[in-house]
KEFITI-505558 format. One line per 8 residues: their letters; for each residue x, y, z of C-alpha. Coordinates in Angstrom, 1 decimal. Layout:
residues N
a) X:Y:Z | ...
This chain:
residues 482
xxxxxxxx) -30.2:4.5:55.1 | -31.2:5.1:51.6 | -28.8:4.9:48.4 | -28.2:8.7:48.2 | -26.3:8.3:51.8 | -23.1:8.7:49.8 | -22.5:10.4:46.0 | -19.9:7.4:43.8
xxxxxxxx) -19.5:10.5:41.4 | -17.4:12.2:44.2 | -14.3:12.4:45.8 | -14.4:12.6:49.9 | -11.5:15.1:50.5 | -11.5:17.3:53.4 | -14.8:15.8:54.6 | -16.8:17.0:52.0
xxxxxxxx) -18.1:15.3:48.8 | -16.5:16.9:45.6 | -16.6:16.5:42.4 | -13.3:15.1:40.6 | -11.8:18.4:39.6 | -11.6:17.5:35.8 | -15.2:16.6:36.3 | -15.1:13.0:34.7
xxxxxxxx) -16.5:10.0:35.7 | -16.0:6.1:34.9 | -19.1:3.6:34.4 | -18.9:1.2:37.4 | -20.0:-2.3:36.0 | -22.0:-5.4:37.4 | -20.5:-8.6:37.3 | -23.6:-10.6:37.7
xxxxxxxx) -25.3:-8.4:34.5 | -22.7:-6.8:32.6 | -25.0:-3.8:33.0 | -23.8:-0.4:34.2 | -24.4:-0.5:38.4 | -23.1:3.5:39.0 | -20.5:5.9:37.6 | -17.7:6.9:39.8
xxxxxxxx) -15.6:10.0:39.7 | -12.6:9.7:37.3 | -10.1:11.2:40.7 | -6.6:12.6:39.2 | -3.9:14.4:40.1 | -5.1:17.1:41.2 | -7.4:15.7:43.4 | -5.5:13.4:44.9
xxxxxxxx) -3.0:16.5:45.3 | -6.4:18.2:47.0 | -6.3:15.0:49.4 | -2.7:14.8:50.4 | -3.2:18.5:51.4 | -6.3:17.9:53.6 | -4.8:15.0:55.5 | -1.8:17.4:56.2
xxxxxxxx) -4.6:19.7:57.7 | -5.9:16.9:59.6 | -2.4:16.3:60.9 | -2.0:19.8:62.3 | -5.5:19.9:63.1 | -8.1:18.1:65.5 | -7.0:14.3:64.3 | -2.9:15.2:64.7
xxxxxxxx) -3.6:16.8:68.6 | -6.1:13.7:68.9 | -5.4:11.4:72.1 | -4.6:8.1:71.5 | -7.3:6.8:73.6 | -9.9:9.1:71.7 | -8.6:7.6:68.6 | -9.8:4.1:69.8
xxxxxxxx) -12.8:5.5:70.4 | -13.7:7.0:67.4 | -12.8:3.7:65.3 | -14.7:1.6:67.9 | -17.8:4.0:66.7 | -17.1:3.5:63.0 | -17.0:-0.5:63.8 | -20.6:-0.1:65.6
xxxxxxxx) -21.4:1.6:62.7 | -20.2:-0.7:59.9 | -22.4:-3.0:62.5 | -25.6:-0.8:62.0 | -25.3:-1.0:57.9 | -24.2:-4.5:57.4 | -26.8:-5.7:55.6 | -26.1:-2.3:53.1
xxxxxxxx) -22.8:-3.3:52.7 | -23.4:-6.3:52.0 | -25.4:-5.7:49.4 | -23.5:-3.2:47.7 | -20.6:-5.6:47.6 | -22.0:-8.7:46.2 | -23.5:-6.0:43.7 | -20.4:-4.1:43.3
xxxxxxxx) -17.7:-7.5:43.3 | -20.2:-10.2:41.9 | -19.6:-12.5:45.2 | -23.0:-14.1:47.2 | -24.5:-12.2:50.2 | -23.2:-14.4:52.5 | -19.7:-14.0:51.5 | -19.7:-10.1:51.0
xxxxxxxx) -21.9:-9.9:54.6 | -18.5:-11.9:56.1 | -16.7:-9.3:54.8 | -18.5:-5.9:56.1 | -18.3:-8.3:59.5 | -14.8:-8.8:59.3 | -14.6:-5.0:58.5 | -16.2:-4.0:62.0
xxxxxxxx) -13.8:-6.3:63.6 | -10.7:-4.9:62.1 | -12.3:-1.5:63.4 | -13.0:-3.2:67.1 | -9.5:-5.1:67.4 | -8.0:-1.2:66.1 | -10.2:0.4:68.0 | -8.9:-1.3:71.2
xxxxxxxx) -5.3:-1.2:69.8 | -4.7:2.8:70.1 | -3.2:3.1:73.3 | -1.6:0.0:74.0 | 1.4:0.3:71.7 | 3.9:0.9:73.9 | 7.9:2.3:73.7 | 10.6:1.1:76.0
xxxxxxxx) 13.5:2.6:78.1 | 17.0:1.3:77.4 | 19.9:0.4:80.0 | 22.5:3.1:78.5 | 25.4:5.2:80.5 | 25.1:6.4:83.7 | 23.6:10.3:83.4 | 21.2:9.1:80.9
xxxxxxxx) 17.8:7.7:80.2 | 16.7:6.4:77.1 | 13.7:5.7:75.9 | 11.8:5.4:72.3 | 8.5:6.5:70.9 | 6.0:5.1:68.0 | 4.8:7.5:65.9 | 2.6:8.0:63.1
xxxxxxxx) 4.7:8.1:59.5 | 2.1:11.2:58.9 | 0.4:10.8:55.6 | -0.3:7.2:54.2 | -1.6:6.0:51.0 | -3.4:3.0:50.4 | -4.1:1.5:46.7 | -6.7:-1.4:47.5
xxxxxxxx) -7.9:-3.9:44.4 | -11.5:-5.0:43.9 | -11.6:-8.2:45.7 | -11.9:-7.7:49.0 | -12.1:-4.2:49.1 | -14.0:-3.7:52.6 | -12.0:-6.3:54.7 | -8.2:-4.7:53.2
xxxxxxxx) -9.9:-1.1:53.8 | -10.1:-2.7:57.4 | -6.3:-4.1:58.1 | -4.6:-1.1:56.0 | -6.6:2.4:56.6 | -7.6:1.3:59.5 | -4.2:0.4:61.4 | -3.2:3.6:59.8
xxxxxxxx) -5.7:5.4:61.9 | -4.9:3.4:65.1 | -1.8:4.7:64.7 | -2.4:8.6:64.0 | -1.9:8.8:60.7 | -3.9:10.4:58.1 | -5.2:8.6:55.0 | -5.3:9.0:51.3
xxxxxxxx) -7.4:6.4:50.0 | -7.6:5.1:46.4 | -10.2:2.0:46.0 | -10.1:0.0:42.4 | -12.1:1.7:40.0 | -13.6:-2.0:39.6 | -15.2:-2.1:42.8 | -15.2:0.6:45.4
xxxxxxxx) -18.6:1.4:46.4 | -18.1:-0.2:49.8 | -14.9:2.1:50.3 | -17.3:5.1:49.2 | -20.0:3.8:51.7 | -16.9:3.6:54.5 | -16.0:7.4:54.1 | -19.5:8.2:54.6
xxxxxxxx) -19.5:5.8:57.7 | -16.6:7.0:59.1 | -17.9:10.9:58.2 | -20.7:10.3:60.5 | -18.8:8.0:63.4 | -17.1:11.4:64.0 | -14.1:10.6:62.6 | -12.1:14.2:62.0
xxxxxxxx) -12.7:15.8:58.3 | -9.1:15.4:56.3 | -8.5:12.1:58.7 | -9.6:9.8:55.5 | -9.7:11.1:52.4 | -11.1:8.9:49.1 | -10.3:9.5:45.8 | -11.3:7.2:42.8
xxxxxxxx) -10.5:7.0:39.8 | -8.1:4.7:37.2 | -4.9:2.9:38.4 | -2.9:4.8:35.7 | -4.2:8.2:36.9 | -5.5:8.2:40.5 | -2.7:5.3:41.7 | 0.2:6.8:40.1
xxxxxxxx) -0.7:10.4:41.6 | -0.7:8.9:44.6 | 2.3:6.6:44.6 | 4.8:9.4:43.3 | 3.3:12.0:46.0 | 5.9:13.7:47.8 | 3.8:14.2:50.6 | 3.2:10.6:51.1
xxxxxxxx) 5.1:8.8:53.7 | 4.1:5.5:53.3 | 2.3:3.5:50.7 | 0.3:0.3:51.5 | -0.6:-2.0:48.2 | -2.8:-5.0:47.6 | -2.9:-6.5:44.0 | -0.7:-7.5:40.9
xxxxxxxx) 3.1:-8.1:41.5 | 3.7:-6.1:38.1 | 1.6:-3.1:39.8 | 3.7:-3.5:42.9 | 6.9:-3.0:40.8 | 5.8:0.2:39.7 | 4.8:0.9:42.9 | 7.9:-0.4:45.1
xxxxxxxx) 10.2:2.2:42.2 | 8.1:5.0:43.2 | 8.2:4.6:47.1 | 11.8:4.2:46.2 | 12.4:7.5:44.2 | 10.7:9.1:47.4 | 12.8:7.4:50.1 | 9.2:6.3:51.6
xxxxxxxx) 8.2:2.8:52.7 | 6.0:0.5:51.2 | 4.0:-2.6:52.1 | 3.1:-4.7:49.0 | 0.8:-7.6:49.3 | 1.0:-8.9:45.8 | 0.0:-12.5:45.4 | 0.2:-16.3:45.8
xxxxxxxx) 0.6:-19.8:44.4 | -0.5:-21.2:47.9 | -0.3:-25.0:48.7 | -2.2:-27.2:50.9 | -0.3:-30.3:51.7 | -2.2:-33.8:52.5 | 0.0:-36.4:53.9 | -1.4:-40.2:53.5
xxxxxxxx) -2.0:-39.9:57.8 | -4.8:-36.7:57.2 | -8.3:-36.9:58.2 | -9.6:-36.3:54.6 | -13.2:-35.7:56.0 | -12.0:-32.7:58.3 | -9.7:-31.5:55.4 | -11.6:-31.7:52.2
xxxxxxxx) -14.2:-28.5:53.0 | -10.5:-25.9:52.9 | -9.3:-28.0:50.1 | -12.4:-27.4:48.0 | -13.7:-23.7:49.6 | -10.0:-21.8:49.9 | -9.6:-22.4:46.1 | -12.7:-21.4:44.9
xxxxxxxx) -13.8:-18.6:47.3 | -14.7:-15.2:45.9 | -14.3:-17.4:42.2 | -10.8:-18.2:43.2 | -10.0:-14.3:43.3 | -8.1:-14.2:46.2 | -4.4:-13.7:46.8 | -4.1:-16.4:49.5
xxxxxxxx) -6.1:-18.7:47.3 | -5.0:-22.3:47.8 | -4.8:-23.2:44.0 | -2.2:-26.0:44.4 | -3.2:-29.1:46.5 | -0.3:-31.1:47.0 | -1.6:-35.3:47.8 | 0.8:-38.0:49.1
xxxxxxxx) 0.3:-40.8:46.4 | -1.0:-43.3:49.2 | -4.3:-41.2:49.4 | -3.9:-39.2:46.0 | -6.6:-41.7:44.3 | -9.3:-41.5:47.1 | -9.1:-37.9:48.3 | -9.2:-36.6:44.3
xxxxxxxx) -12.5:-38.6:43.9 | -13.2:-36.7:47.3 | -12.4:-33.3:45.9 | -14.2:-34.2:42.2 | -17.3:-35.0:43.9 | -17.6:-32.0:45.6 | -16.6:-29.4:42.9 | -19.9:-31.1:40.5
xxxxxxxx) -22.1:-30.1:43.8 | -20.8:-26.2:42.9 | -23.6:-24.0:41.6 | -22.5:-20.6:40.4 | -24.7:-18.0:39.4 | -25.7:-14.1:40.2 | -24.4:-12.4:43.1 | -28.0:-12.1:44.6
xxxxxxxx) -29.1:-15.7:44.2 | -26.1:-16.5:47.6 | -25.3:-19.4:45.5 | -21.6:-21.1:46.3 | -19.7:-19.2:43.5 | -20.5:-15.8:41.6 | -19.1:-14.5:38.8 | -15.3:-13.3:38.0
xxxxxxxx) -14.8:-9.3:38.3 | -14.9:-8.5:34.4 | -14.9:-10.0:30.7 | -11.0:-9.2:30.6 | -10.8:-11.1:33.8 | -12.9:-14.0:32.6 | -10.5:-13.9:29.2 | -7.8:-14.4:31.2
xxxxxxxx) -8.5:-17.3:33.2 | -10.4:-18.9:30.0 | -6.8:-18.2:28.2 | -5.2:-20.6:31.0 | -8.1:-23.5:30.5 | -7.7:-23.4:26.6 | -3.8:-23.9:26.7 | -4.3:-26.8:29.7
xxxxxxxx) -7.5:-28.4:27.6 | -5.3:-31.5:26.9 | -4.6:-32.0:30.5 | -6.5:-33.7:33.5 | -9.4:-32.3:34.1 | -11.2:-34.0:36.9 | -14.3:-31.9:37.5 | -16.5:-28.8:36.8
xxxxxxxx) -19.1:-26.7:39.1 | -22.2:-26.3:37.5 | -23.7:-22.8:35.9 | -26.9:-21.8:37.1 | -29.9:-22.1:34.2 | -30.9:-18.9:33.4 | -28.0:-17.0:34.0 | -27.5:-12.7:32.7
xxxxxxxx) -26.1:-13.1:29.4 | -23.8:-10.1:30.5 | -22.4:-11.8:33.0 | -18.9:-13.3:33.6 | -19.4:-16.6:34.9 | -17.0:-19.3:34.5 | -17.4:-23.1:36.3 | -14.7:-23.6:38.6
xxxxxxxx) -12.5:-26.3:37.2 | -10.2:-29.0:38.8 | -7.3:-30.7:37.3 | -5.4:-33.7:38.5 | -1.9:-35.5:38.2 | -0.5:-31.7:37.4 | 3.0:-31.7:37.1 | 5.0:-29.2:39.5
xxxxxxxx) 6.4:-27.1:36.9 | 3.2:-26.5:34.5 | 1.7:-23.3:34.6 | -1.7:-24.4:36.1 | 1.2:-25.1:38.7 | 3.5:-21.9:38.3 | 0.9:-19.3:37.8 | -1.6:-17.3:39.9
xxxxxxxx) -5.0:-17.6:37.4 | -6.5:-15.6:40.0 | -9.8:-17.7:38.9 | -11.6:-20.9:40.2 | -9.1:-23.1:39.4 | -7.2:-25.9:41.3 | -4.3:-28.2:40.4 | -3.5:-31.6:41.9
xxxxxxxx) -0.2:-32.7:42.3 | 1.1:-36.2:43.7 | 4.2:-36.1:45.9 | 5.9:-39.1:47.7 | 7.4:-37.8:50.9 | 8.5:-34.7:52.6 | 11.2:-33.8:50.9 | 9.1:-34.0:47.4
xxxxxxxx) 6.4:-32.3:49.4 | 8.7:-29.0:50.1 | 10.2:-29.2:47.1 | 7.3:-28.8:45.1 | 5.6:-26.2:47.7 | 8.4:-24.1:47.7 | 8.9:-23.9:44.0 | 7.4:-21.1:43.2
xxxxxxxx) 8.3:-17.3:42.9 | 5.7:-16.5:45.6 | 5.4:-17.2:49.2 | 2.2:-16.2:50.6 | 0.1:-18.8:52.4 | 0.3:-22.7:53.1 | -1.4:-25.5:55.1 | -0.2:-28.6:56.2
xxxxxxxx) -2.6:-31.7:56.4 | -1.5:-34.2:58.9 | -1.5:-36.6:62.1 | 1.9:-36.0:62.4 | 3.2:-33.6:65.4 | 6.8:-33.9:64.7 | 6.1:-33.8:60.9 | 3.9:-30.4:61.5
xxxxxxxx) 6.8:-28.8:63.3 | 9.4:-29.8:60.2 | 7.2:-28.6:57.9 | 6.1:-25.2:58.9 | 10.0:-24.4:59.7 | 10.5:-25.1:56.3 | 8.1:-23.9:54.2 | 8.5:-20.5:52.7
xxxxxxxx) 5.3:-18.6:53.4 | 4.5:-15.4:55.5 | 1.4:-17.8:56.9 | 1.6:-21.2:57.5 | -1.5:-23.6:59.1 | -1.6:-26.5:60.8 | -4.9:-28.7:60.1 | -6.7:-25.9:58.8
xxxxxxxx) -6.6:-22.8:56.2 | -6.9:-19.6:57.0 | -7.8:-19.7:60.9 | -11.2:-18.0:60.1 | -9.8:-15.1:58.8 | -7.7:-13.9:61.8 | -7.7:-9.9:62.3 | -5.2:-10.8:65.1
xxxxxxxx) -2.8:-12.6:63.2 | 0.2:-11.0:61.0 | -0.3:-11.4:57.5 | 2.1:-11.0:54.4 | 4.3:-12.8:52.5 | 7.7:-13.7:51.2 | 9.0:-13.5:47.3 | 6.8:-12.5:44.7
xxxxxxxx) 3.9:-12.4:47.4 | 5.4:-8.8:48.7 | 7.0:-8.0:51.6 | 5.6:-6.3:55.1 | 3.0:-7.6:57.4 | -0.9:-6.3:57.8 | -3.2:-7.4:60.6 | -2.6:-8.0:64.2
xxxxxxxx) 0.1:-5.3:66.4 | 2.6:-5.9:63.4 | 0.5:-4.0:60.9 | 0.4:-1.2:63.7 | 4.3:-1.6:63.5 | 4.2:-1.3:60.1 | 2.7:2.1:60.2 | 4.7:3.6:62.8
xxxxxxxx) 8.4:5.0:63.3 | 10.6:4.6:66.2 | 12.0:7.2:67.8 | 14.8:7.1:69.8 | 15.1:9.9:73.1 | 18.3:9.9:74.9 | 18.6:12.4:77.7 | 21.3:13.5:79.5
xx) 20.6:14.4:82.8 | 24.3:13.9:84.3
């Protein structure tokens, strides 16, 4: 499929391509250069307006009278699709976000499989009957909330495309679509994908465009009846008010200070590949990155040399070149993670990834940087950088351990490092995070499993049959028959 397969400088509304309505567009930027990659359409209110109308269509149209069964089946041919164009995606995303091939090929994988698992998901969401009085029978219903909007940010914008729009679909509804104006060729390239999978014009509609413009249309929509949000917890407050104002809900996955905790008992070998990779993944621009690793003192002198040693074999460089780290989304990104280094420069700093020779002088590469003996309460500690950046902090038992995991204002992710079966169990009952692993991080990505967090981190839960939950409404049916 060739590069004109989809126009960036359009909105998808209705099924069609159109132009943004005040005919605008914004320059789409290459992390890896700094150079201009494409210009997207600047999307505003009335185009998003123009959206909200067309999923309504699709509503009391073909997608609305759609089967739940032929549901699956049209999202099981957009995942065979996705399939088909892999290495496309892939390339427009490591392009697009700046991450290697390797990582933004995982992510057009995982993309399909959120499509699969939906796919397969349609028509096994089930209601129930309910003992009541005598003369009656009871029973409720799931149904679709009707028309969903979905903000997603510029990290991961294919794999949250996959758990939000498309348990959305899985469960009837239609879609209004705004992607980060950062990043969102892969969303573009989805529209078109799902276009051609046969997926009912009006079903998914994309519109582009600035946070400010684009976002707010769609969060203040009165014809939106829920709104699913990945990114800053200060977006999400404008976000969450809005949903308010419109009685609507809202599912906000906003961001993380995430822990991994090594006990002195931890096989350091089968740990120290998630200790090092889930902080600087994507260049450490991921909301469940693990940016604090908590060490027991017994092991805290060994296991840092561990992690130091590891971080000086990083190589970052170009998107293209698949190295292990590629540069950060923008130059106001890279200001703000440098802004956190200069105020911690008199601090611990243990070790450094290397910079490719030879690298785009437009670029926005930073070395992912580690810092050890951090204490609990400094803002290496407090903070999400949303960067390559990791703190160590010492702890002495348990009770320090929680203490410092669960003092933070978020509550997203955490892992647990350790022999221990009884410890494991106290541990994970205490921690306060929406996920919580055992000898691991992350569980290979886990379409299946609920995801979402507690605190500053949001609140509702994407992936797995609670994220089909999520974007239904139960209906209650009591009959009296006598």
């Amino acid at each position: 499929m060739s590069d004109t397969w989809f126009d960036a400088s359009k909105c998808l509304i209705g099924g069609k391509w159109v132009a943004p309505q005040g005919g605008e567009t914004l320059s789409l930027e290459n992390p890896s250069t700094g150079e201009e990659l494409s210009r997207i359409a600047r999307g505003q209110k009335a185009d998003v307006d123009a959206a909200v109308h067309a999923a309504e269509a699709a509503l009391n149209g073909e997608w609305g009278a759609m089967a739940a069964v032929d549901r699956g089946r049209v999202l099981q041919r957009m995942s065979a699709a996705v399939l088909d164009k892999v290495d496309h995606l892939a390339a427009l995303e490591a392009a697009d976000v700046g991450k290697p091939l390797k990582q933004a090929r995982a992510d057009a994988i995982a993309l399909a499989r959120y499509l699969e698992f939906y796919g397969g998901a349609c028509d096994k969401i089930h209601g129930e009957t309910i003992p009541y009085l005598d003369g009656y029978t009871v029973y409720t219903l799931r149904e679709p909330h009707g028309v969903t909007g979905h903000i997603v940010p510029w990290n991961y914008p294919m794999q949250i495309i996959g758990r939000s729009v498309g348990a959305a679909l899985a469960m009837g509804n239609a879609t209004v679509l705004k992607p980060a104006e950062e990043a969102c060729l892969t969303a573009l390239a989805f529209g078109a994908i799902a276009t051609e999978a046969g997926l009912p014009a009006g079903a998914l509609n994309i519109v582009p465009g600035l946070g400010a413009e684009a976002g707010a249309a769609l969060s203040n929509h009165t014809g939106i009846h829920h709104i699913s949000f990945t990114g800053s917890v200060a977006t999400g407050e404008l976000i969450q008010a809005a949903a308010a104002r419109n009685v609507i809900p809202v599912t906000l996955e906003l961001g993380g200070k995430s822990p991994q905790i090594v006990f002195d008992d931890a096989d350091l070998e089968a740990a120290l590949p998630f200790l090092v990779n889930a902080g600087i993944q994507n260049a450490g621009q991921t909301c469940s990155a693990s940016s604090r690793i908590l060490m027991q003192r017994g092991i805290y002198e060994k296991l840092s040399v561990m992690m130091a040693a590891r971080y000086k074999e990083l190589v970052v460089g170009p998107a293209e070149a698949d190295l292990d780290i590629g540069p950060l989304i923008s130059a106001r990104q890279k200001d703000i993670v440098e802004g956190f280094i200069a105020a911690a420069k008199p601090k611990n700093i243990l070790a450094q990834a290397q910079l490719a020779e030879g690298l785009p002088i437009g670029g926005h590469y930073f070395a992912p940087t580690l810092y050890g003996s951090i204490s609990p309460d400094d803002p290496l500690a407090q903070a999400e950088i949303f960067g390559p950046v990791q703190a160590i902090i010492p702890f002495d038992d348990e009770a320090d351990a929680l203490k410092i995991a669960n003092g933070t204002a978020y509550g997203l992710v955490a892992s647990i490092w350790t022999r221990d079966g009884a410890r494991q169990m106290r541990m994970a009952k205490k921690l306060r995070a929406g996920q919580v692993f055992i000898n691991n991080y992350g569980a290979g990505g886990g379409v299946e499993l609920p995801f979402g967090g507690v605190g500053k981190s949001g609140h509702g839960r994407e992936k797995g049959f609670e994220a089909l939950y999520g974007f239904s409404t139960l209906k209650t049916v009591a009959a009296h028959h006598g």
